[in-house]
C-alpha positions as CSV (number, residue, x, y, z in Angstrom):
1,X,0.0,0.0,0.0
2,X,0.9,3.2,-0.9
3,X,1.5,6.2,1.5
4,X,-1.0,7.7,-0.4
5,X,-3.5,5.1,0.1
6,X,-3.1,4.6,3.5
7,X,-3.8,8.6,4.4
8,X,-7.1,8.0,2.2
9,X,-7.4,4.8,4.2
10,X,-7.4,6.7,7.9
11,X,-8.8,9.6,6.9
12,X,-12.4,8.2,5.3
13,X,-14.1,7.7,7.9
14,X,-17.0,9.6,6.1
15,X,-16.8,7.8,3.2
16,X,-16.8,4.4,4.8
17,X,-20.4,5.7,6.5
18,X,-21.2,6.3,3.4
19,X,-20.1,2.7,2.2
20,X,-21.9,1.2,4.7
21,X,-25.5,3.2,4.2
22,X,-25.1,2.0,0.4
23,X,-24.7,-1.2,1.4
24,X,-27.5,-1.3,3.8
25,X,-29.6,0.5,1.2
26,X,-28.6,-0.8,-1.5
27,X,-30.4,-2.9,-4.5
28,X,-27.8,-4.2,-6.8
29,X,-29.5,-5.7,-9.8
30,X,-32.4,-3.8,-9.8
31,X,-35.7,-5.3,-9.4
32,X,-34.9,-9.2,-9.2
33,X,-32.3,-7.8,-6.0
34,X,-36.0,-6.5,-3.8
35,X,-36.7,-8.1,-1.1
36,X,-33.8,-11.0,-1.5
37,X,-32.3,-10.9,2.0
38,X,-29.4,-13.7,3.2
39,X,-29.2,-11.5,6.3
40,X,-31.1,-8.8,7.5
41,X,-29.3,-8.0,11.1
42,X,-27.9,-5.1,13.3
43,X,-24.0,-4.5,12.6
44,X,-24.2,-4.9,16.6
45,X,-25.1,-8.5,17.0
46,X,-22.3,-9.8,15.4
47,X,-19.7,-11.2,17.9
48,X,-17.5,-12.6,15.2
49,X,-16.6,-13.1,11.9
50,X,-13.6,-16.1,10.2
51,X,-12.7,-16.2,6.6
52,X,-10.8,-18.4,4.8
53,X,-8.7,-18.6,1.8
54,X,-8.8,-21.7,0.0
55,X,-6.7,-21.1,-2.8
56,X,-3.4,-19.4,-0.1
57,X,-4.8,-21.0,3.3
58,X,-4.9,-17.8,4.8
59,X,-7.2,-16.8,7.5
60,X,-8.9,-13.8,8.9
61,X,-10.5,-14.2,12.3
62,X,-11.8,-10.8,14.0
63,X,-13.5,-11.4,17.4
64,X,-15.2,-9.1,20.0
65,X,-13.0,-8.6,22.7
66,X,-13.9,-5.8,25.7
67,X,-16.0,-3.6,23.3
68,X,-13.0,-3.5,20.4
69,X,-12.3,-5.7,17.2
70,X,-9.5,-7.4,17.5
71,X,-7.3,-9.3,14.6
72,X,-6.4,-12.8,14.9
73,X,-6.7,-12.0,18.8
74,X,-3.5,-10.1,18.8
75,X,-3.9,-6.7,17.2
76,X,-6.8,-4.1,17.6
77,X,-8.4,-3.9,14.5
78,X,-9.4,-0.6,12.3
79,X,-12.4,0.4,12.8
80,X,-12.5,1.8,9.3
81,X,-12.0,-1.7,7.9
82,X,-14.4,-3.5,10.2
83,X,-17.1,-1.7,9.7
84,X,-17.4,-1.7,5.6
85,X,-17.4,-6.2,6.8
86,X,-20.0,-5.8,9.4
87,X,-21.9,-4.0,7.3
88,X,-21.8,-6.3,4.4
89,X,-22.3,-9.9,6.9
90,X,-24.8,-7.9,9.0
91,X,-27.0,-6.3,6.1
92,X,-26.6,-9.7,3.2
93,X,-28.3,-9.1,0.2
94,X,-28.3,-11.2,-3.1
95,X,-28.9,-9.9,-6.7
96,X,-30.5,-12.9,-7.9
97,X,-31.0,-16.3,-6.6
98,X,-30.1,-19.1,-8.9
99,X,-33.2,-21.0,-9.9
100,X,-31.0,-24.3,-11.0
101,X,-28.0,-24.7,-10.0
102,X,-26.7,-27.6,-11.4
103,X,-23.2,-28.6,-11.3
104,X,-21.4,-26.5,-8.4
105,X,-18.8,-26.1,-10.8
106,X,-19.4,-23.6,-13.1
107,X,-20.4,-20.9,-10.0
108,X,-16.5,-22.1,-8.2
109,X,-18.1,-23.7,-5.5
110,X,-16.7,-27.4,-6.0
111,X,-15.0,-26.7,-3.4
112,X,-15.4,-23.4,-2.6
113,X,-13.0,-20.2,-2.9
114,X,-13.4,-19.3,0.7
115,X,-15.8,-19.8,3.2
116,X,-16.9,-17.0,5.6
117,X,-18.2,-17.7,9.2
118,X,-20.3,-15.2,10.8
119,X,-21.3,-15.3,14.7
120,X,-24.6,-13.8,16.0
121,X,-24.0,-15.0,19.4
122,X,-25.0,-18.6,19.6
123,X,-26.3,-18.4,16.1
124,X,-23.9,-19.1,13.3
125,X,-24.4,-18.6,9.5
126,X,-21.7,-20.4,7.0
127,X,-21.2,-18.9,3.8
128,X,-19.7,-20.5,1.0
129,X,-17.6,-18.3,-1.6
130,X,-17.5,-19.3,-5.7
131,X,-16.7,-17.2,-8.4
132,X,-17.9,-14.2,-10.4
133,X,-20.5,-13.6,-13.2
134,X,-18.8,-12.3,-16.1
135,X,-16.5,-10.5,-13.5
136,X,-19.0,-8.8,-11.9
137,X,-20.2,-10.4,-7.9
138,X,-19.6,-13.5,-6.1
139,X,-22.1,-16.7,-6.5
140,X,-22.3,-17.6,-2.9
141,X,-24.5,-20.5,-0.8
142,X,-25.0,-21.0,2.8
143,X,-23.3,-24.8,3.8
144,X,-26.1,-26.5,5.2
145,X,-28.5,-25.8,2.0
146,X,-28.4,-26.1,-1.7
147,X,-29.3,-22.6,-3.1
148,X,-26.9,-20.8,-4.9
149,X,-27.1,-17.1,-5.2
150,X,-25.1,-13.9,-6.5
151,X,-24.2,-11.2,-4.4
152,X,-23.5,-7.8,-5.8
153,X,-20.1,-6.3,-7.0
154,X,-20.5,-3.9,-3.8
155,X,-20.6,-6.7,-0.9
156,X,-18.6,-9.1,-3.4
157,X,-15.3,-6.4,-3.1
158,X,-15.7,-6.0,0.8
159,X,-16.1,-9.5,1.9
160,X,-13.9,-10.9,-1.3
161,X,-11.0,-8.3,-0.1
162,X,-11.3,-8.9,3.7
163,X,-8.1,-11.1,3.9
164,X,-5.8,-9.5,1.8
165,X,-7.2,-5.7,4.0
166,X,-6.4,-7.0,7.5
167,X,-3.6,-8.9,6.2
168,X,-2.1,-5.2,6.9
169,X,-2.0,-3.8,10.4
170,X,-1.1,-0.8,11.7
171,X,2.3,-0.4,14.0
172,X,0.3,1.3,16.8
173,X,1.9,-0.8,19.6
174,X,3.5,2.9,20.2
175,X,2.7,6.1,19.1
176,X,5.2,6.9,16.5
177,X,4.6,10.4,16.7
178,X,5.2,10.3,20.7
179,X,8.8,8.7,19.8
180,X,11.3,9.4,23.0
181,X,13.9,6.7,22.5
182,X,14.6,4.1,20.8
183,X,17.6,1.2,20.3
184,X,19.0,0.1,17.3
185,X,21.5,-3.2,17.1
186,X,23.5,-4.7,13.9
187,X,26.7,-6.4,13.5
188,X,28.0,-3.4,11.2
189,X,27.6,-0.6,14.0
190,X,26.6,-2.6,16.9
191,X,24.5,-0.7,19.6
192,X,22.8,3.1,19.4
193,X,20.6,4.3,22.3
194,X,19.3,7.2,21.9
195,X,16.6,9.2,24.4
196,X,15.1,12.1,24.1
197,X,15.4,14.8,26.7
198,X,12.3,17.5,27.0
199,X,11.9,19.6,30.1
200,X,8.3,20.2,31.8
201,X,9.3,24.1,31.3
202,X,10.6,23.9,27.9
203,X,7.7,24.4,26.0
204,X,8.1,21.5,23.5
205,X,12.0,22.2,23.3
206,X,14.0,19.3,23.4
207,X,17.6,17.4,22.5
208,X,18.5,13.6,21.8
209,X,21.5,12.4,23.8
210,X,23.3,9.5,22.9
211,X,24.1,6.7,25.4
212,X,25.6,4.2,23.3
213,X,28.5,3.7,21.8
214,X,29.1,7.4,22.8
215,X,28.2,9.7,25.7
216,X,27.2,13.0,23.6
217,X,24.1,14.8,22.3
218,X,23.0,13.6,19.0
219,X,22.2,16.1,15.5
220,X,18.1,16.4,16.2
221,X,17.5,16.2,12.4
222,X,19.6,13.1,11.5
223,X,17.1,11.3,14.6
224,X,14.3,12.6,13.8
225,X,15.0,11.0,10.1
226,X,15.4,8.1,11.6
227,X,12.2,8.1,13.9
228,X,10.3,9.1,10.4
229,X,11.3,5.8,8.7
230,X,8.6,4.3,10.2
231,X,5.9,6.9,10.9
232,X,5.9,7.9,7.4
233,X,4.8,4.3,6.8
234,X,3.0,3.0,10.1
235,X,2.0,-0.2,9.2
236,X,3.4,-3.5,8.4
237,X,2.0,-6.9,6.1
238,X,1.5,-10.1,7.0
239,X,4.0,-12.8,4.9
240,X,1.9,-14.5,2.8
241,X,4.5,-17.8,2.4
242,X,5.1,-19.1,6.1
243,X,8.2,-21.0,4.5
244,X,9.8,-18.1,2.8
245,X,9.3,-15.9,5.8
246,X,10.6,-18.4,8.2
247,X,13.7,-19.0,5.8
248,X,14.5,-14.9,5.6
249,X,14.0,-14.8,9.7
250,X,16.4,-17.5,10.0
251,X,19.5,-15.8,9.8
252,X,17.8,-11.9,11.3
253,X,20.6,-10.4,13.0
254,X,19.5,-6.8,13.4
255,X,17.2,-5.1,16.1
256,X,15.1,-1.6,16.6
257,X,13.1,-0.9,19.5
258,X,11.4,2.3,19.9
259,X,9.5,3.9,23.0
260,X,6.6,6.2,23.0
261,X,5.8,8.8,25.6
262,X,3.7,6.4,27.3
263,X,5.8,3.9,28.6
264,X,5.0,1.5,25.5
265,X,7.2,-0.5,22.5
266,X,7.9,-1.8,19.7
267,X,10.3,-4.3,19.2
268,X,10.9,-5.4,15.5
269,X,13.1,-8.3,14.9
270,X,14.5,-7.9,11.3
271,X,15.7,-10.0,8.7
272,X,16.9,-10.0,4.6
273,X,14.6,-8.0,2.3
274,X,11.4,-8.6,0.0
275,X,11.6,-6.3,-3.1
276,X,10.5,-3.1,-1.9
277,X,9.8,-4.0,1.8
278,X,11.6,-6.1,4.5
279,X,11.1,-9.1,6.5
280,X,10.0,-9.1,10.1
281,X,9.0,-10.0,13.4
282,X,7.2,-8.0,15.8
283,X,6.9,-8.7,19.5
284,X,4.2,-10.0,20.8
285,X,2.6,-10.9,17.6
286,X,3.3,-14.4,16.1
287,X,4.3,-15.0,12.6
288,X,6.4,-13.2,10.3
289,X,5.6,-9.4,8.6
290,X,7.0,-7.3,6.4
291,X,7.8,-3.8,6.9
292,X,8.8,-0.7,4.5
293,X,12.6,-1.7,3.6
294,X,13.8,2.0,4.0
295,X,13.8,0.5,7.6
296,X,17.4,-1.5,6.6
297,X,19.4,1.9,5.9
298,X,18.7,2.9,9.5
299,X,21.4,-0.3,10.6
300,X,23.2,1.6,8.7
301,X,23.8,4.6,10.3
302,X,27.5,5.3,11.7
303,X,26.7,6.1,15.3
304,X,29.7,8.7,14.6
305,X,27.7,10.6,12.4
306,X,25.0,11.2,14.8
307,X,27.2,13.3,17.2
308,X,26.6,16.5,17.6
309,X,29.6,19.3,17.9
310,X,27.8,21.0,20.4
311,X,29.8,21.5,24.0
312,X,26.5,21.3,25.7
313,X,23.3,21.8,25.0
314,X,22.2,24.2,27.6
315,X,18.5,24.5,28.8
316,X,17.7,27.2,31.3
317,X,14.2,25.6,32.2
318,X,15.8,22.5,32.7
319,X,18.9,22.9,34.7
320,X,18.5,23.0,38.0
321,X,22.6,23.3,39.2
322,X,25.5,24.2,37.0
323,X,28.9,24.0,38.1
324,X,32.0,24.7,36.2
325,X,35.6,24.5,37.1
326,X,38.6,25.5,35.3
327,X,42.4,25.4,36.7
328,X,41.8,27.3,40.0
329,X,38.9,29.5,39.3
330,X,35.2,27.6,39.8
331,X,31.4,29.3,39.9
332,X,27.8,27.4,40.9
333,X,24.8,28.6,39.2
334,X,21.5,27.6,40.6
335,X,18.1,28.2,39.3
336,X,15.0,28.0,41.8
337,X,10.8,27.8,40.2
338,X,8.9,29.7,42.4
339,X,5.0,30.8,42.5
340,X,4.7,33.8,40.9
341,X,1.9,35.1,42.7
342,X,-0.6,34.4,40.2
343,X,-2.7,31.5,39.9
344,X,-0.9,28.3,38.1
345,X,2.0,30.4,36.9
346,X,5.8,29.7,38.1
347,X,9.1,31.9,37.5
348,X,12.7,31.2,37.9
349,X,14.9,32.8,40.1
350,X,18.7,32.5,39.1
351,X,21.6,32.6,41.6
352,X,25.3,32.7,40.9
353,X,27.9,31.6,43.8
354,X,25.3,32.7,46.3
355,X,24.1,36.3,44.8
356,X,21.2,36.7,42.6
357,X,21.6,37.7,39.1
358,X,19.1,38.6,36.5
359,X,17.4,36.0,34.2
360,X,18.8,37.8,31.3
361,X,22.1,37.2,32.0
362,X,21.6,34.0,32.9
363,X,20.4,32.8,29.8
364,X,23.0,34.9,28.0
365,X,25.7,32.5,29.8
366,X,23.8,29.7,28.7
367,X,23.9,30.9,25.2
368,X,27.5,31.1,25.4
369,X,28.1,27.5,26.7
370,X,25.6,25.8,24.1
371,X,28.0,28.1,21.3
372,X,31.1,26.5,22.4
373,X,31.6,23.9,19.8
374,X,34.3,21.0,19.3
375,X,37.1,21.3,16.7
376,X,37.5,17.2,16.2
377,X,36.0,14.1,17.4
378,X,38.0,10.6,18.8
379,X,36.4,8.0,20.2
380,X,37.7,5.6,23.2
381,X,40.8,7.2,22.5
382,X,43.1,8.9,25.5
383,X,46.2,8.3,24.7
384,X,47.1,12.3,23.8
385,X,45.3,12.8,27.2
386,X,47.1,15.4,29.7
387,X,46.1,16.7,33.0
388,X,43.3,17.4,33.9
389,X,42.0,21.1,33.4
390,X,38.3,21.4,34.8
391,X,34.9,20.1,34.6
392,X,31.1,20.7,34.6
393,X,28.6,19.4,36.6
394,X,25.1,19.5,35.9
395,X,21.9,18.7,37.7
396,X,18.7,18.8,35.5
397,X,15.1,18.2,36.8
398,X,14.5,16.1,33.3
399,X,16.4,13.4,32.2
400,X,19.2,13.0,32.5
401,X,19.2,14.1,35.7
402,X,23.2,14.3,36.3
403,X,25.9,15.0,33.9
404,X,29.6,15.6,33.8
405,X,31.9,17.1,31.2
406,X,35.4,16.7,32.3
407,X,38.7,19.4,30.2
408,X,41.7,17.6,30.2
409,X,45.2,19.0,28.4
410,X,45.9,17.3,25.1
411,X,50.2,16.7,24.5
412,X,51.9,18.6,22.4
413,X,48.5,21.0,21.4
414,X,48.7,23.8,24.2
415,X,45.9,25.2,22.2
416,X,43.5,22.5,22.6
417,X,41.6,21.0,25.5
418,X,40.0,17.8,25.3
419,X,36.2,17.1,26.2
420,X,35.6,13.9,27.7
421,X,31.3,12.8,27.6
422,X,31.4,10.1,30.8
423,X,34.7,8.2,29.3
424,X,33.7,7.2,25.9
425,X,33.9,10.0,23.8
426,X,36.6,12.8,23.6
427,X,35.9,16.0,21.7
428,X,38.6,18.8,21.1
429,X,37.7,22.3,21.4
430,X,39.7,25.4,21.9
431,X,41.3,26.2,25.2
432,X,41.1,30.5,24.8
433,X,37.0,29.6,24.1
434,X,37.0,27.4,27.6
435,X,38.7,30.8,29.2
436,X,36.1,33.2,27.6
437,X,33.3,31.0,28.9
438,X,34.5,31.7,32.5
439,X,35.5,35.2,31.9
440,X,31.7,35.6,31.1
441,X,30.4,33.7,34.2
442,X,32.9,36.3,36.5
443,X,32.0,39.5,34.8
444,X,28.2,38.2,35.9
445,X,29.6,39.0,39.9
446,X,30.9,42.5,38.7
C-alpha cells in the first residue's frame, strides 16, 4: 500500500459511513435484488466473523474482545476496515437467486473459494464463496442448503477483499509520533541508544542524547529521520508464504526498538529484504511481517555521524545546578521555580555563587556554553590525554538528571583542551573559548 493510500485509508471515515449506508440501502441488480435478503441484522449483534482462503490457506478471524475488534486476537483492529465487513455480513443481500444450480462447478463452489463464518452469538451462518459472473459479484451458498445465489459487485469487493485488508495492520503498539527513544542493534555498527530529553518548562523544546556507543548529544534532524522511517509508513504486512518468511527470519541479526511517551514499545526483529519492503518479526505478535525496507538503511547509520559538535546543549528551564571548574577559578549557578503570585503560573529565580543575578544574564551564559563547539571528534581514545584542566557538573530536573563534562590537556597542542562525555567519547575544542566562557560567568559577579 501506498503512502497515499493509507492517508485515504485513515482519513475516510465519512466515506466508509457512506459505504456502509449503500450497502445497507442498496439494490444491486435492480428489481430481481428486492426483497432478496441472506441476512437482515444489526452490525451490533455480530460477535465474530472467520474467513478463509482456500486457494493461499490464509485466515482472517476478528473477534469481539472488551468492546474492540481485535485481529487474529493479537492486534486491535481498524475500525474503518471492520465496519465496511460488518456492514456487508450484517446487512446480506443477493442480486438474484439461482433458480438451477446444477453442477457447483461452473459458480467455483466445488470446493469453494473461501468460506466466511459469521457469529450472532449462539447463532452461526456459513457462507460458502464461488466465483464471479462475467467478473461482476460472487455466487455464494450457505453450507447446510443447496441454493446458490449472486451477491453484488459492492458486498462481493468488501467480503472478497477482507483477507488480503487486515492482512495489513497498523504499528500502533507505540505512538510513533510520541517517539522518545529508541535502540537500534547490527553487527555493522553494533548498539545506538538514543533518548530524548524534554523539560516540563521547555515548551516543546527538546535534544537527543546519545548513550551508546558514545556519551554525547546527537544532530536532532539526522534522529528525527530516523524516527520518520517508520511513521511515514506506520504499518506492516503479513508474509503471505510461512516458508519463505521463516527462511528470511532464519539468519535476522539486526534489532530496533522504539518507545513512545507512554511507557510502550515496539520491538521489531528484522531480517533480509522482500523487493520493496523487509522481512520481520514483531513482538508479541506471532508470525512473520514485512515492513517498509527503507527500515534497513537505519542499521546503517554510523553512530559517529549522529554526534553532535555541540559543547552542551544548555537549557535554562531544565537545569536545576551548574557548576564549572577551570584550573583554580570555579562558579555554581542555581536556578529555583517559584509561584509567581498568580494562579498556576511559576518563574525562575537564578543565583550565581550565592548572589542573585538577572534571568537575562543567565540565559545569555547559557547561550554562550551551548555556542562552544568542538574542533574534532576521537572515540575511546586517550592516549594524547594530559592533566586534567576542569569540569562541569550538571543537575537537571528532566532526564538525564546528572551529567559531567570533564577538560583535560591534550600533549603537544597547548591550544586544545580535550572534552571527555562520561569516558567514551573525547571531543577537542579550543582552550582561549573554555577561558572566555569563565571570563563571562565572573563579569556576571561584577
Amino acid at each position: 500500500m501506498s503512502k497515499s493510500k493509507l492517508v485515504v485509508l485513515l482519513g475516510a471515515s465519512a466515506a466508509f459511513l457512506a459505504l456502509c449506508a449503500a450497502l445497507v440501502v442498496s439494490g444491486y441488480g435492480g428489481a430481481k435484488a428486492k426483497g432478496l435478503w441472506l441476512e437482515q441484522r444489526s452490525t451490533g449483534d455480530i460477535q465474530g466473523i472467520e474467513i478463509i482462503d482456500h486457494g493461499n490457506g490464509r485466515k482472517l478471524e476478528l473477534s469481539l474482545e472488551d468492546g474492540k475488534w481485535v485481529l487474529n486476537h493479537e492486534v486491535t483492529a481498524i475500525d474503518e476496515k471492520t465496519a465496511p465487513l460488518l456492514a456487508a455480513l450484517a446487512y446480506f443481500k443477493a442480486a438474484y437467486k439461482v433458480e438451477t444450480p446444477g453442477s457447483l462447478d461452473q459458480y467455483g463452489l466445488a470446493p469453494p473459494k473461501a468460506t466466511v463464518r459469521v457469529s450472532f452469538g449462539p447463532d452461526r451462518r456459513v457462507w460458502e464463496l464461488g466465483g464471479s459472473q462475467d467478473g461482476h459479484g460472487l455466487y455464494v451458498k450457505n453450507a447446510e442448503g443447496d441454493a446458490v445465489y449472486l451477491i453484488d459487485d459492492l458486498r462481493s469487493e468488501v467480503i472478497g477483499l477482507a483477507v488480503e485488508n487486515f492482512l495489513e495492520i497498523p504499528l500502533n503498539r507505540v505512538n510513533l509520533h510520541r517517539i522518545i527513544g529508541f535502540r537500534i542493534s547490527s553487527p555493522a555498527q553494533g548498539e545506538i541508544r538514543l533518548n530524548r530529553s524534554e523539560s516540563p518548562h521547555s515548551g516543546g523544546d527538546f535534544f537527543w542524547r546519545m548513550f551508546e556507543p558514545y556519551g554525547s548529544n546527537a544532530k536532532k534532524n539526522e534522529v528525527e529521520a530516523i524516527v520518520a522511517t517508520l511513521a511515514d509508513e506506520p504499518w506492516a504486512r503479513r508474509a503471505e508464504d510461512d516458508s519463505i518468511a521463516a527462511a528470511a527470519m532464519d539468519k535476522a541479526d539486526k534489532e530496533i526498538t522504539f518507545y513512545d511517551s507512554f511507557d510502550r514499545q515496539l520491538v521489531l526483529r528484522v531480517g533480509i529484504p522482500d523487493g520493496n519492503r523487509v522481512f520481520c518479526e514483531i513482538e508479541g505478535l506471532s508470525g512473520a511481517y514485512t515492513v517498509t525496507g527503507a527500515l534497513l538503511s537505519v542499521f546503517e547509520t554510523d553512530p559517529a555521524s549522529l554526534v553532535d559538535m555541540e559543547l552542551y546543549h544548555f537549557e535554562p528551564a531544565s537545569v536545576s545546578e551548574f557548576f564549572f571548574a577551570l584550573g583554580t577559578r570555579e562558579h555554581r549557578f542555581i536556578s529555583v521555580w517559584e509561584n509567581t503570585g498568580e494562579a498556576g503560573r511559576q518563574g525562575q529565580r537564578f543565583i550565581l555563587d550565592g548572589q542573585a543575578i538577572p534571568g537575562a544574564d543567565y540565559h545569555e551564559f547559557a547561550g554562550s556554553v551551548a555556542g562552544v563547539r568542538g574542533e574534532e571528534l576521537y572515540f575511546r581514545e586517550k592516549s594524547r590525554l594530559g592533566e586534567p584542566l576542569g569540569r562541569m557538573n550538571i543537575r537537571r530536573i528532566s532526564p538525564p538528571y546528572e551529567q559531567e563534562i570533564l577538560f583535560c590537556r591534550i600533549r603537544g597542542e597547548p591550544d586544545l583542551a580535550g572534552v571527555d562525555f562520561g569516558g567514551r567519547t573525547v571531543m577537542y575544542t579550543k582552550r582561549a573559548d573554555l577561558e572566555k566562557l569563565m571570563d563571562e560567568a565572573e563579569a556576571l559577579l561584577r
